[in-house]
DSSP file (Angstrom, degrees, kcal/mol; ACC not computed):
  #  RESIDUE AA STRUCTURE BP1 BP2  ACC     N-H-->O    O-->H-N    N-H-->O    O-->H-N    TCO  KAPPA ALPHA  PHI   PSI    X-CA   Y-CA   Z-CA
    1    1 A X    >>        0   0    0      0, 0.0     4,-3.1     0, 0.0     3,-1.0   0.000 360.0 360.0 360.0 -34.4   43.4  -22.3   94.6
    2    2 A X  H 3>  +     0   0    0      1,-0.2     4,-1.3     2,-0.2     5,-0.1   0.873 360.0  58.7 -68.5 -12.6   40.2  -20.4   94.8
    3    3 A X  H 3> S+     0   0    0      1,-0.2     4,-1.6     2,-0.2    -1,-0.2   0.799 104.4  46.4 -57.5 -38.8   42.5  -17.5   93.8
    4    4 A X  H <> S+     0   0    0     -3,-1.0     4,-2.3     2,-0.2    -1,-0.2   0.748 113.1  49.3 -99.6 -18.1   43.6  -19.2   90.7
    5    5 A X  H  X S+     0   0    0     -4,-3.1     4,-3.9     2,-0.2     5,-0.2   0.881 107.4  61.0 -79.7 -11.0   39.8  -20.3   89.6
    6    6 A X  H >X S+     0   0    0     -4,-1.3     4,-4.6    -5,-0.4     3,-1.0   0.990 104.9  37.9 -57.4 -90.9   39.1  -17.1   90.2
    7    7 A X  H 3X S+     0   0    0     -4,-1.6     4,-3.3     1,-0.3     5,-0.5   0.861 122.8  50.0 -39.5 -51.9   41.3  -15.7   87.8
    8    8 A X  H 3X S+     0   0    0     -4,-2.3     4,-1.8     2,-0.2    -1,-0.3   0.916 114.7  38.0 -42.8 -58.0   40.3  -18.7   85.6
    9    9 A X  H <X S+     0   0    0     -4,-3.9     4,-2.4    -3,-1.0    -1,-0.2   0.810 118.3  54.3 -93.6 -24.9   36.6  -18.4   85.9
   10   10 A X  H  X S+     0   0    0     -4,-4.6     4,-3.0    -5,-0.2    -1,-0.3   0.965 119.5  35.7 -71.2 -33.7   37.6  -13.9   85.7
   11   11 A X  H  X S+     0   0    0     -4,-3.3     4,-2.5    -5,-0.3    -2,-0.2   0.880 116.9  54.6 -78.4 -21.0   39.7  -14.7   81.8
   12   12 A X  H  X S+     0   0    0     -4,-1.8     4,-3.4    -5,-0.5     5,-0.4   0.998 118.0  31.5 -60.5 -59.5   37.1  -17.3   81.1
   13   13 A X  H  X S+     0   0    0     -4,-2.4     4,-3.0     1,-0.3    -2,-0.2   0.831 118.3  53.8 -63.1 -38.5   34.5  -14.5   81.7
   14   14 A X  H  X S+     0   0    0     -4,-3.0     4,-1.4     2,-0.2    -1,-0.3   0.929 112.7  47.1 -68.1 -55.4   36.8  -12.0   80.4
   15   15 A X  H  X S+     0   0    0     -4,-2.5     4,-1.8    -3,-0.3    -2,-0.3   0.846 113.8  46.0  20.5 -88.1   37.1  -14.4   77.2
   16   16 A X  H  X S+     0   0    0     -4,-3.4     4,-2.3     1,-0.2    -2,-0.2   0.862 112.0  49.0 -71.4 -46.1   33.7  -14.9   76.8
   17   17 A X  H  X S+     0   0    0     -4,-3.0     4,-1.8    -5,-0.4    -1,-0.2   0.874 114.3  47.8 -55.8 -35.5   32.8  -11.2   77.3
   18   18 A X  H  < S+     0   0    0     -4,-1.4    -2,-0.2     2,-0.2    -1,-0.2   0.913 113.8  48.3 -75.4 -41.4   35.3  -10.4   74.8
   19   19 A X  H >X S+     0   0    0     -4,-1.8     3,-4.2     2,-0.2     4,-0.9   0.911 110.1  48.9   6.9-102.7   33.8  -13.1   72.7
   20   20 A X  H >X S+     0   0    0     -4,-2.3     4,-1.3     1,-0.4     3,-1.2   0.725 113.4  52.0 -71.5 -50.4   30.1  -12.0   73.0
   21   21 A X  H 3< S+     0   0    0     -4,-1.8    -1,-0.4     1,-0.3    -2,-0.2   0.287 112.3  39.5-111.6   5.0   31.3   -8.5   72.2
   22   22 A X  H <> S+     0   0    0     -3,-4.2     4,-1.0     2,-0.1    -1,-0.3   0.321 110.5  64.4-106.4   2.0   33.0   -9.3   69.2
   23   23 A X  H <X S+     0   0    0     -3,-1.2     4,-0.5    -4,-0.9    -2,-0.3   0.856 111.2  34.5 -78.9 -51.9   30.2  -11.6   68.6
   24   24 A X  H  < S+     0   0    0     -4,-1.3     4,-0.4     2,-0.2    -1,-0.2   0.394 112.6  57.2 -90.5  19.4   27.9   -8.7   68.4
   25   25 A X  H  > S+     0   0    0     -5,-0.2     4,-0.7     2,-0.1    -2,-0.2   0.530 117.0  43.2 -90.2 -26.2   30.4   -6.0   66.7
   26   26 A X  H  X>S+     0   0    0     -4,-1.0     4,-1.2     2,-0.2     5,-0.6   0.688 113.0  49.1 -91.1 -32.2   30.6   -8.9   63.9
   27   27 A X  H  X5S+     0   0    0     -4,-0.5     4,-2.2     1,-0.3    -3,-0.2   0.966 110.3  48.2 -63.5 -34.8   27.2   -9.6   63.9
   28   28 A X  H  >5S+     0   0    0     -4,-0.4     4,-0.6     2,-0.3    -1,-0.3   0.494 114.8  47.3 -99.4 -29.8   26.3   -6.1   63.5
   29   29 A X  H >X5S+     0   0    0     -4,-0.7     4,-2.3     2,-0.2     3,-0.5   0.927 117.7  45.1 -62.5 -75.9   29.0   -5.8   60.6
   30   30 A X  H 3X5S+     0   0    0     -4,-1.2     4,-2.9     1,-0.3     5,-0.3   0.951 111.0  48.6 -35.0 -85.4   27.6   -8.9   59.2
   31   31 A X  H 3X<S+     0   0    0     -4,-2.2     4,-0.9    -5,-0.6    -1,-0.3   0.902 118.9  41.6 -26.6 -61.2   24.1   -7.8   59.6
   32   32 A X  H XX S+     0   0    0     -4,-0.6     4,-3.4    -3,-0.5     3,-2.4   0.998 111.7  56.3 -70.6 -66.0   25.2   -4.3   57.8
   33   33 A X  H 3X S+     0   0    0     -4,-2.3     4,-2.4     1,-0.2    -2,-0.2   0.805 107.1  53.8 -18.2 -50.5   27.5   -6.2   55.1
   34   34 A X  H 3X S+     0   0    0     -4,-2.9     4,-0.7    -5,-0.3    -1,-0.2   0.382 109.0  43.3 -80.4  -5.7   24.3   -8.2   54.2
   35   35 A X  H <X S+     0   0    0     -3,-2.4     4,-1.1    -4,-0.9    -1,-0.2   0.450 104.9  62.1-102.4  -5.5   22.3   -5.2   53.6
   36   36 A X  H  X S+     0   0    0     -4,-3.4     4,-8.1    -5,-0.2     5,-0.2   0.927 111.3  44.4 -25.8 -75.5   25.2   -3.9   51.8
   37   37 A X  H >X S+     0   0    0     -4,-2.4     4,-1.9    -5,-0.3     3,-0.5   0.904 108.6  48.8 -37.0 -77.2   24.4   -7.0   49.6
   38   38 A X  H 3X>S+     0   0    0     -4,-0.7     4,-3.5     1,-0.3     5,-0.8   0.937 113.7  51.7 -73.6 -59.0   20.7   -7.0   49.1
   39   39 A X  H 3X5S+     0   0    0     -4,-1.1     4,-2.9     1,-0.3    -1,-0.3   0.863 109.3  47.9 -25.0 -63.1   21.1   -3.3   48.2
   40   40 A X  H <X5S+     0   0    0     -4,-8.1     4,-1.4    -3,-0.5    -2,-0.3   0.826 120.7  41.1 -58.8 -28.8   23.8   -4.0   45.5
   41   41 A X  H  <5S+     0   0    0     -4,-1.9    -1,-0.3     1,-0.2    -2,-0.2   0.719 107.6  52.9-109.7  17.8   21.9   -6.4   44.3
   42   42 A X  H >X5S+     0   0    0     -4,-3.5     4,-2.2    -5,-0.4     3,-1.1   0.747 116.1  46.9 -84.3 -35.1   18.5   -5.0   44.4
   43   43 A X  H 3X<S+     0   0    0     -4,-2.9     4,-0.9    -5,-0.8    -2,-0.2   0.843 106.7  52.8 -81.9  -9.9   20.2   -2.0   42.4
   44   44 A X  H 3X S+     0   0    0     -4,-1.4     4,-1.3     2,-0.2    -1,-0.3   0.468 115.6  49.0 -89.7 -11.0   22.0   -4.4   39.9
   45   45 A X  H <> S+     0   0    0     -3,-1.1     4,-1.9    -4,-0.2     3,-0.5   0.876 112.2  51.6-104.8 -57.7   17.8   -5.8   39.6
   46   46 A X  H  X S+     0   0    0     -4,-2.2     4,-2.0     1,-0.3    -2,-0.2   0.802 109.7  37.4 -66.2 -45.9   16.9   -2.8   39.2
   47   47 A X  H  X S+     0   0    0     -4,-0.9     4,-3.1    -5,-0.3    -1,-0.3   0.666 112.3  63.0 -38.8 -39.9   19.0   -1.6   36.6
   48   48 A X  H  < S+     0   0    0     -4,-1.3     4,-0.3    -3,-0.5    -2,-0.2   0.910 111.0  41.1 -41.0 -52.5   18.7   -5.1   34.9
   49   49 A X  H  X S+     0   0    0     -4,-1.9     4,-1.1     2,-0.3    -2,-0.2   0.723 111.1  49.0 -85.5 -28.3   15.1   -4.4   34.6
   50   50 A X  H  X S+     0   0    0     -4,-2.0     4,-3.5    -5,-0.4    -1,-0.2   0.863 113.7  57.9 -83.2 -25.7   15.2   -0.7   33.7
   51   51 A X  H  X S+     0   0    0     -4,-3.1     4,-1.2     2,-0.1    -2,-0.3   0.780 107.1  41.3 -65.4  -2.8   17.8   -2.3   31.0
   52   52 A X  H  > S+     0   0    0     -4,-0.3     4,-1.3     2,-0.2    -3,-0.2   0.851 112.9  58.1-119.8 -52.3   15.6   -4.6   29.5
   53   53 A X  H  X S+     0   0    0     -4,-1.1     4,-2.2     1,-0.2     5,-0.2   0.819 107.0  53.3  -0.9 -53.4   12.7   -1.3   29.8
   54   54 A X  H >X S+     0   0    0     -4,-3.5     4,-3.8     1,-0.2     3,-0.7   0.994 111.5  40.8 -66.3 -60.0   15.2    0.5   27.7
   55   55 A X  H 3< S+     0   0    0     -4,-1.2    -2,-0.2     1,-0.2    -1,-0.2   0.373 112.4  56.1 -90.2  28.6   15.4   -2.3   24.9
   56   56 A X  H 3X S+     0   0    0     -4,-1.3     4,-6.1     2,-0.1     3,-0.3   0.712 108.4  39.8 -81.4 -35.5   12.3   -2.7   25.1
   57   57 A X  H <X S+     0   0    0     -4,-2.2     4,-4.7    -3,-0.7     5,-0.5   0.959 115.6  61.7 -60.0 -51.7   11.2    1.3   24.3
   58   58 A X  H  X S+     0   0    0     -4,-3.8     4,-2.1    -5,-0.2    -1,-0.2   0.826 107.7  38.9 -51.3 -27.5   14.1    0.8   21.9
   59   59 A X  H >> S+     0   0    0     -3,-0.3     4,-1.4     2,-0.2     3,-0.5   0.969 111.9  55.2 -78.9 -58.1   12.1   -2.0   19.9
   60   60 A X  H 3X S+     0   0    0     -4,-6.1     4,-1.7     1,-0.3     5,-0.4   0.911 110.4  45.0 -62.4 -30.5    8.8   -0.5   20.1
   61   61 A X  H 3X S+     0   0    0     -4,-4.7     4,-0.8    -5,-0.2     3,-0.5   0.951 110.7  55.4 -88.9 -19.0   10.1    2.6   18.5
   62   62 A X  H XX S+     0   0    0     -4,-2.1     4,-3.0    -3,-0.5     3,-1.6   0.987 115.2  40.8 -18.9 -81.1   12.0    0.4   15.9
   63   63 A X  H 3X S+     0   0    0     -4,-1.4     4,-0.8     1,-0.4    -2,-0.2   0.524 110.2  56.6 -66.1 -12.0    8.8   -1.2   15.1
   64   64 A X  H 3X S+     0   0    0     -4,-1.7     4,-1.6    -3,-0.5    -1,-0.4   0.754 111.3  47.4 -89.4 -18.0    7.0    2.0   15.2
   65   65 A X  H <X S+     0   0    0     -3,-1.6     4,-4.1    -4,-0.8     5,-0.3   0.960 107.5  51.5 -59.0 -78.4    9.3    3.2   12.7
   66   66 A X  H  X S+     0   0    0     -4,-3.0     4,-2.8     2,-0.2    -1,-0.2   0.857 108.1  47.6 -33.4 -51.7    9.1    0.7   10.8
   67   67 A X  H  X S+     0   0    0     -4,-0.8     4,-1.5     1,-0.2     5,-0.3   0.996 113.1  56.5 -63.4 -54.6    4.9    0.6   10.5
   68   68 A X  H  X>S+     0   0    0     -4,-1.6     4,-2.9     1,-0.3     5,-0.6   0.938 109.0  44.8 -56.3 -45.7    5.5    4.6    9.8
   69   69 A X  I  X>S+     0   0    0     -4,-4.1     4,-3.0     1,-0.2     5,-0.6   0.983 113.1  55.7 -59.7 -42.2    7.7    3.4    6.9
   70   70 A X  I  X5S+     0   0    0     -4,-2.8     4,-2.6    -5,-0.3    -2,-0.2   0.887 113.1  33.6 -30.7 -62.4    5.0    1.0    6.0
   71   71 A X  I  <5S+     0   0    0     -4,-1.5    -1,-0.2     2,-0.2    -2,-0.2   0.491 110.2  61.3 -92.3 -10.5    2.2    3.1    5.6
   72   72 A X  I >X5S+     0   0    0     -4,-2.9     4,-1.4    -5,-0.3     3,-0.6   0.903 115.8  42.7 -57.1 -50.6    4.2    6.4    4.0
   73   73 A X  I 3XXS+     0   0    0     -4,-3.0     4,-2.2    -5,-0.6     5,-0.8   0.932 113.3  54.2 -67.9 -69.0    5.1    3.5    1.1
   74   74 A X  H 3X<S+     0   0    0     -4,-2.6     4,-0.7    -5,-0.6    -1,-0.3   0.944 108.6  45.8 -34.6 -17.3    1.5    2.4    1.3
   75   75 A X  H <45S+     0   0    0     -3,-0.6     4,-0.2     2,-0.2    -2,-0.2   0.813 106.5  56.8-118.3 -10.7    0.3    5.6    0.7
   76   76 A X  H  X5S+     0   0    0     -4,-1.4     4,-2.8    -3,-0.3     5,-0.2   0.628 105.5  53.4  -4.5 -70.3    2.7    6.3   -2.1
   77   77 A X  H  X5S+     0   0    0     -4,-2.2     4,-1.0    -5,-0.2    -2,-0.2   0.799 107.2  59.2 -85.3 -26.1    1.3    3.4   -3.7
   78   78 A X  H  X<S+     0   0    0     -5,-0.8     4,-1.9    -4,-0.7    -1,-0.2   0.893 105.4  41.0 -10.7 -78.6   -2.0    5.1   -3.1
   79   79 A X  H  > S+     0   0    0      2,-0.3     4,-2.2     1,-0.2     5,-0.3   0.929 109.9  58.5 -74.8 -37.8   -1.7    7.9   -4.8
   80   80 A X  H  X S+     0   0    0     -4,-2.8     4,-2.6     1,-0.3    -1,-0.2   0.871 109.8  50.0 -70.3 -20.7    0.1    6.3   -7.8
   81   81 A X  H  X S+     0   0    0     -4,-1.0     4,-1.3     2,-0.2    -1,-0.3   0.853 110.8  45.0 -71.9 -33.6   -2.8    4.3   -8.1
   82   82 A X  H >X S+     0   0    0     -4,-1.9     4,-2.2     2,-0.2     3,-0.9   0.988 110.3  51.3 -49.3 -92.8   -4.9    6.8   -8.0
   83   83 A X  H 3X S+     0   0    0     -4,-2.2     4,-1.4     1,-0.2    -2,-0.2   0.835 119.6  41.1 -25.7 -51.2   -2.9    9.0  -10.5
   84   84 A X  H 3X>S+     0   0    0     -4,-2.6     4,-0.7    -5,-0.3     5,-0.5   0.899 112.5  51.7 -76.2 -32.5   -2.9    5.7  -13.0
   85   85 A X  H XX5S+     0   0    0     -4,-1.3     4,-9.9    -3,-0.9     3,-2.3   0.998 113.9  49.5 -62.5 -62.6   -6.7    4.9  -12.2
   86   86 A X  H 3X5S+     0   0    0     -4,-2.2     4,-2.9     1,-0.3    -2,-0.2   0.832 108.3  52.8 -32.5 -52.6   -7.2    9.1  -13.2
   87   87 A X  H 3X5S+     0   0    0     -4,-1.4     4,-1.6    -5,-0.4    -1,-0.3   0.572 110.1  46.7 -76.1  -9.2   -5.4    8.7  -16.2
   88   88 A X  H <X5S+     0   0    0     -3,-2.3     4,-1.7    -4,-0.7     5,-0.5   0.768 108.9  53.8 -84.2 -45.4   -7.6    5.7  -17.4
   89   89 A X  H  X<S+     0   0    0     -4,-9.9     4,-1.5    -5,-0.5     5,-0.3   0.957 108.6  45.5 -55.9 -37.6  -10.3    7.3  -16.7
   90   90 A X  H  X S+     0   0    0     -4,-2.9     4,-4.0    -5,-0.2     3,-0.3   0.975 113.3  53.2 -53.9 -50.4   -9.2   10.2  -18.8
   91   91 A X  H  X S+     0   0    0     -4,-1.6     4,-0.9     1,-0.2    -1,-0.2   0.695 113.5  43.0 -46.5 -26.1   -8.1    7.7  -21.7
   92   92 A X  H  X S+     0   0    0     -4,-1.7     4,-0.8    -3,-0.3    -1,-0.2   0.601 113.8  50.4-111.9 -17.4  -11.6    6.0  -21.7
   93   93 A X  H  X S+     0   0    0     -4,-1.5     4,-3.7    -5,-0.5    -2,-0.2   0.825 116.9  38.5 -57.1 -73.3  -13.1    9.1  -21.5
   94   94 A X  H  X S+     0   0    0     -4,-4.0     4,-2.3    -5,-0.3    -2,-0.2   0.892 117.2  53.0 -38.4 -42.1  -11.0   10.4  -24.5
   95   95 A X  H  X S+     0   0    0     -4,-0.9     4,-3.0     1,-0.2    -1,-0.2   0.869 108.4  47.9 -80.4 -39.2  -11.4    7.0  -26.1
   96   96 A X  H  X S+     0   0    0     -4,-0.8     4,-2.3     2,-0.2     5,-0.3   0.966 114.3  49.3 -51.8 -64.8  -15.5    7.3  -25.6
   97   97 A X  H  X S+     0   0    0     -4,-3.7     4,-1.7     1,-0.3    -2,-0.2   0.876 108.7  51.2 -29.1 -85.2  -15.3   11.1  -27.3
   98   98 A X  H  X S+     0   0    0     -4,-2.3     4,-2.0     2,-0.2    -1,-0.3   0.643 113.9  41.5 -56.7 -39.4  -13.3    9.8  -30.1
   99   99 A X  H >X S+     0   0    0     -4,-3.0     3,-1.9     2,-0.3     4,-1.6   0.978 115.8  56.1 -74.6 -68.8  -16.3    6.3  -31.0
  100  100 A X  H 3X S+     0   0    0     -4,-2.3     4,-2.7     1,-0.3    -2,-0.2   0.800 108.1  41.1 -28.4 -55.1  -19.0    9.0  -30.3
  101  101 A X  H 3X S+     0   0    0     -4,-1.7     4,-2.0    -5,-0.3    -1,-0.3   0.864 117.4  49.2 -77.0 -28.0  -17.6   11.5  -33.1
  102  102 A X  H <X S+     0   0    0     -4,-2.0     4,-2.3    -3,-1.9    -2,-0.2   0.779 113.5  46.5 -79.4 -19.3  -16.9    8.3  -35.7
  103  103 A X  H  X S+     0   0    0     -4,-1.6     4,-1.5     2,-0.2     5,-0.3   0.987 111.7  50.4 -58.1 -57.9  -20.5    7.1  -34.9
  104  104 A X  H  X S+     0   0    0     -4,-2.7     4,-1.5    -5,-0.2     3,-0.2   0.937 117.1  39.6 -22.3 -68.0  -21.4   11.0  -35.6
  105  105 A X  H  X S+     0   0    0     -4,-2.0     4,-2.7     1,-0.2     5,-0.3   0.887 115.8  61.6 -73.9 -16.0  -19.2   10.9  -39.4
  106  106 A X  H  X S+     0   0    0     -4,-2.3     4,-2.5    -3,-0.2    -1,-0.2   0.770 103.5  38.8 -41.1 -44.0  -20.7    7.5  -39.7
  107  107 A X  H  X S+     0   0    0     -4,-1.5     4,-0.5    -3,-0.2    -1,-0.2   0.628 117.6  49.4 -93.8 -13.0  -24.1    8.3  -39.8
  108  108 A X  H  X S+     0   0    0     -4,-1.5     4,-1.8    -5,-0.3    -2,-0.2   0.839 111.1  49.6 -80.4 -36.8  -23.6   11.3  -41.8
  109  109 A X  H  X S+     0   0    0     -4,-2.7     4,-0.7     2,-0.3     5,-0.2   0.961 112.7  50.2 -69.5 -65.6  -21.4    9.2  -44.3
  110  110 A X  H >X S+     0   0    0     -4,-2.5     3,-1.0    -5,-0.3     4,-0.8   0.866 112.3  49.1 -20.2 -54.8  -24.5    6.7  -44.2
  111  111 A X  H 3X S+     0   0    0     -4,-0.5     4,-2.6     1,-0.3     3,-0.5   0.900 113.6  47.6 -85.7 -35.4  -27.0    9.9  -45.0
  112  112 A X  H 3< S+     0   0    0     -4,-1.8    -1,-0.3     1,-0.3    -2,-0.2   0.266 108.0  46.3-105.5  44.7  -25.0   11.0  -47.7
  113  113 A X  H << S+     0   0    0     -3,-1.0    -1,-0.3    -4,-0.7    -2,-0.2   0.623 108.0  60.5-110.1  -4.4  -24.4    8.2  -49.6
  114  114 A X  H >X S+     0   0    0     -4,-0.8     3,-1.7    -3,-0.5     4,-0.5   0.743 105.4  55.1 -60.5 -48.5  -28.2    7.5  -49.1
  115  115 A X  T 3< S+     0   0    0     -4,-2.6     3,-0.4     1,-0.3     4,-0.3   0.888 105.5  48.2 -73.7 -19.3  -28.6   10.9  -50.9
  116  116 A X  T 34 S+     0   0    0      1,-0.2    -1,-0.3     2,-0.1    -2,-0.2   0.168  74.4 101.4 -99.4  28.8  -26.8   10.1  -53.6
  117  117 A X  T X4 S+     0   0    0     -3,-1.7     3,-2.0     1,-0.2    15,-0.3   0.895  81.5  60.5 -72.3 -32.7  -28.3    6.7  -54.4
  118  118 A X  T 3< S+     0   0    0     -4,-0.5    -1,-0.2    -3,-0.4    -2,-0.1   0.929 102.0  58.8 -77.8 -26.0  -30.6    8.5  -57.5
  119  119 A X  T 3  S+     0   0    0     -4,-0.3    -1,-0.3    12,-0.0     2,-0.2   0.398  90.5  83.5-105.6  41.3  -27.4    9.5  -59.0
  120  120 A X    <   -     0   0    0     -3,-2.0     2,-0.3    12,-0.1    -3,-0.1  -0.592  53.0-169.6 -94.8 171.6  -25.8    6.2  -59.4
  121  121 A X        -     0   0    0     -2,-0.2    10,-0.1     8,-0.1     8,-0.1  -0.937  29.3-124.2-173.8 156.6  -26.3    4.0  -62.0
  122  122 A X  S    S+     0   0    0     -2,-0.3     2,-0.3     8,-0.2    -1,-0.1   0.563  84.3  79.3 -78.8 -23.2  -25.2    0.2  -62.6
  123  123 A X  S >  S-     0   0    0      5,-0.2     3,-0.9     7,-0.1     2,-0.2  -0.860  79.5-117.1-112.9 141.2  -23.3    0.9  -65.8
  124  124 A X  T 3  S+     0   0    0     -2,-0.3     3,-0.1     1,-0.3    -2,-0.1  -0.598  95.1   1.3 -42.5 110.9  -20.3    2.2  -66.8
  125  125 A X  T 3  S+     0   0    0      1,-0.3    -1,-0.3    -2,-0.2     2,-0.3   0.625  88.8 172.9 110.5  21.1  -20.2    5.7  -69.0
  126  126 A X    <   -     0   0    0     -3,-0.9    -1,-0.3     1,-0.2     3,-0.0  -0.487  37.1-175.3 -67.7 125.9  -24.1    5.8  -68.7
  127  127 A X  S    S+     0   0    0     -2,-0.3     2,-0.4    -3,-0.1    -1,-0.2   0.632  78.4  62.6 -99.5   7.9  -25.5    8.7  -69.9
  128  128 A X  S    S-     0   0    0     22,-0.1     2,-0.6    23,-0.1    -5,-0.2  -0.974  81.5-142.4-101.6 121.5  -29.2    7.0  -68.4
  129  129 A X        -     0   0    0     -2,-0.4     2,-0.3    20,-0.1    -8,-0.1  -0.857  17.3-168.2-120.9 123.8  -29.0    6.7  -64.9
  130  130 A X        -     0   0    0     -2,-0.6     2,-0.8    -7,-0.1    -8,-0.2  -0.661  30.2-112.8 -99.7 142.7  -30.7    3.5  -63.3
  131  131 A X        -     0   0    0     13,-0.3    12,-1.7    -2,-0.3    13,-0.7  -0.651  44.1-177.8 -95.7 129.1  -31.3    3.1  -59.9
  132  132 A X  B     -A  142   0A   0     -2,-0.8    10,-0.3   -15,-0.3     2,-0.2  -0.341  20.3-134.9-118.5 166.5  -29.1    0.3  -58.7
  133  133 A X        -     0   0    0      8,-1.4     2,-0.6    -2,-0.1     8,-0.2  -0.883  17.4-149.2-139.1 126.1  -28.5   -1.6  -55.1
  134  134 A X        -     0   0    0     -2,-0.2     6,-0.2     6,-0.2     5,-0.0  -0.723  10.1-140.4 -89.0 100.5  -25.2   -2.4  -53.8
  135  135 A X    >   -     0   0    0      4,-2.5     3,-2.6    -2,-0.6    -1,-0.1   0.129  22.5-119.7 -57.3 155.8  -24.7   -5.0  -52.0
  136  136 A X  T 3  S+     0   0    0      1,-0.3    -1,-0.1     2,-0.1    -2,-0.0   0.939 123.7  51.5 -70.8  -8.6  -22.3   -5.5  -48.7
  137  137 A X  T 3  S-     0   0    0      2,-0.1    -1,-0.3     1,-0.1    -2,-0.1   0.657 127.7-110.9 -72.1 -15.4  -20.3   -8.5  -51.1
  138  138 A X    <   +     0   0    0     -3,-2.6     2,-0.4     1,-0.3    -2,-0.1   0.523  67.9 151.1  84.0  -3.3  -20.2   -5.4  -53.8
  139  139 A X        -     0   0    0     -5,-0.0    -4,-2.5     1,-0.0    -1,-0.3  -0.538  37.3-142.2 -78.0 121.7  -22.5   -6.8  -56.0
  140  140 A X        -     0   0    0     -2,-0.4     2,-0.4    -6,-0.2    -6,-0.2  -0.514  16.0-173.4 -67.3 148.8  -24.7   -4.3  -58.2
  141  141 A X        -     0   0    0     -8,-0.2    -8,-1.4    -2,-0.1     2,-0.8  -0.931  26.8-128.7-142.2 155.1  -28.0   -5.1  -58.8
  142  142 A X  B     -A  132   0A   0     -2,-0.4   -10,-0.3   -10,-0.3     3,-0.2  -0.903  21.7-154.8-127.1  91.4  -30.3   -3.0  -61.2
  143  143 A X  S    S-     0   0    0    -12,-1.7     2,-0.2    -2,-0.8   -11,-0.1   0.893  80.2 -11.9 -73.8 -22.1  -33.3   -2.4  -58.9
  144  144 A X        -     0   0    0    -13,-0.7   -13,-0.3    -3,-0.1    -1,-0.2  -0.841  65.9-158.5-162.7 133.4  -35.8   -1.9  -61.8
  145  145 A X  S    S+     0   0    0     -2,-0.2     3,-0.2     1,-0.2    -2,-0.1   0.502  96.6  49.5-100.1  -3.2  -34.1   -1.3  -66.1
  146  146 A X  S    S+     0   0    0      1,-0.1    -1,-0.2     3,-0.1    -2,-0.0   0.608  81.2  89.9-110.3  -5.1  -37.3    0.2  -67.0
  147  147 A X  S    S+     0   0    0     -3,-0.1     2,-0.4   -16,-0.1    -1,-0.1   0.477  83.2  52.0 -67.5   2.2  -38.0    2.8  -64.4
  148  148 A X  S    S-     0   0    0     -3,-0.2     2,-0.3    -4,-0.1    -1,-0.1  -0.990  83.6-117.5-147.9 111.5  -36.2    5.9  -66.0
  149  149 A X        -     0   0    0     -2,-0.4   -20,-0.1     1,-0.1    -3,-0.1  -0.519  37.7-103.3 -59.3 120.1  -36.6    7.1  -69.3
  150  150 A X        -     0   0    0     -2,-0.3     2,-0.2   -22,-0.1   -22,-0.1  -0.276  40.3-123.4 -82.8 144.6  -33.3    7.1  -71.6
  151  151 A X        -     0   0    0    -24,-0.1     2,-0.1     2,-0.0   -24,-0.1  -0.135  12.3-141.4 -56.8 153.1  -31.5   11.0  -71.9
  152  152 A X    >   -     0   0    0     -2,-0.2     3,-2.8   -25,-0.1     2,-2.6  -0.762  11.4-161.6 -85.2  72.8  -31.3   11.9  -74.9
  153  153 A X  T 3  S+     0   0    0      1,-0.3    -2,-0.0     2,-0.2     0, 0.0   0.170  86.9  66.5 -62.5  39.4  -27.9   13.7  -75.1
  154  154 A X  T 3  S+     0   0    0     -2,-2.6    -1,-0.3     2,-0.1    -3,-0.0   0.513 100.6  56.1-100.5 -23.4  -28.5   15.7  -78.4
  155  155 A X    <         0   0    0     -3,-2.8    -2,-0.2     1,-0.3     0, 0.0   0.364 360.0 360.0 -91.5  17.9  -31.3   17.5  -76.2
  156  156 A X              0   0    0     -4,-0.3    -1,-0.3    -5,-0.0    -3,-0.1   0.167 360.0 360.0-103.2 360.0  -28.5   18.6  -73.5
């Protein structure tokens, strides 16, 4: 009988050895599988994160795009203001000339009708000419009927 625990205790052992040594050849698989894993998914994290890197460069240079579009139209609307502002200024400029020179025929118009006040006269067909004042209503007035000595036209 100790012959047959013998052989028992040797397949037990044998068993167990075989056991323990597929016990570490699986562990060791296991152990290697699971840093299989962590890899794959450290490289699937990693790739997640350089995808969301990517649409993130992709937004900012959308949005940088965009601003660039902003301020080219801003700056457009710049210059056209500018060009319209230029052109007032020329018009008000122009407009300035043009009151300056009617002040100019104004004042001239003033001085000669001022010169010609001695040759008016209040009457129709006069051959005596009395010095008159016209009013802005249009009314004549006869500033003095004696101040001027009557023509004679036989002595013309």
């Amino acid at each position: 009988m100790e012959d047959t625990i013998t052989i028992i205790i040797s397949v037990l052992t044998a068993v167990g050895g075989w056991e323990a040594i597929r016990y570490f050849l699986n562990r060791r698989a296991e152990k290697r599988k699971a840093e299989a894993e962590a890899e794959s998914a450290e490289t699937a994290a990693t790739k997640e994160v350089q995808d969301v890197y990517q649409q993130l460069i992709a937004d900012v240079k959308a949005d940088r795009e965009e601003q660039r579009q902003y301020i080219m139209e801003l700056k457009e609307d710049r210059k056209h203001l500018r060009d319209e502002r230029n052109e007032l200024l020329a018009r008000i400029d122009k407009t300035d000339d043009t009151v300056r020179q009617l002040q100019r025929d104004v004042a001239r118009n003033g001085r000669m009708v001022e010169n010609m006040r001695p040759f008016m006269c209040g009457r129709v067909r006069c051959p005596n000419r009395i010095s008159v004042t016209i009013s802005d209503a249009g009314v004549v007035n006869a500033d003095n009927d004696n101040e001027l000595d009557p023509i004679d036209n036989s002595v013309l």
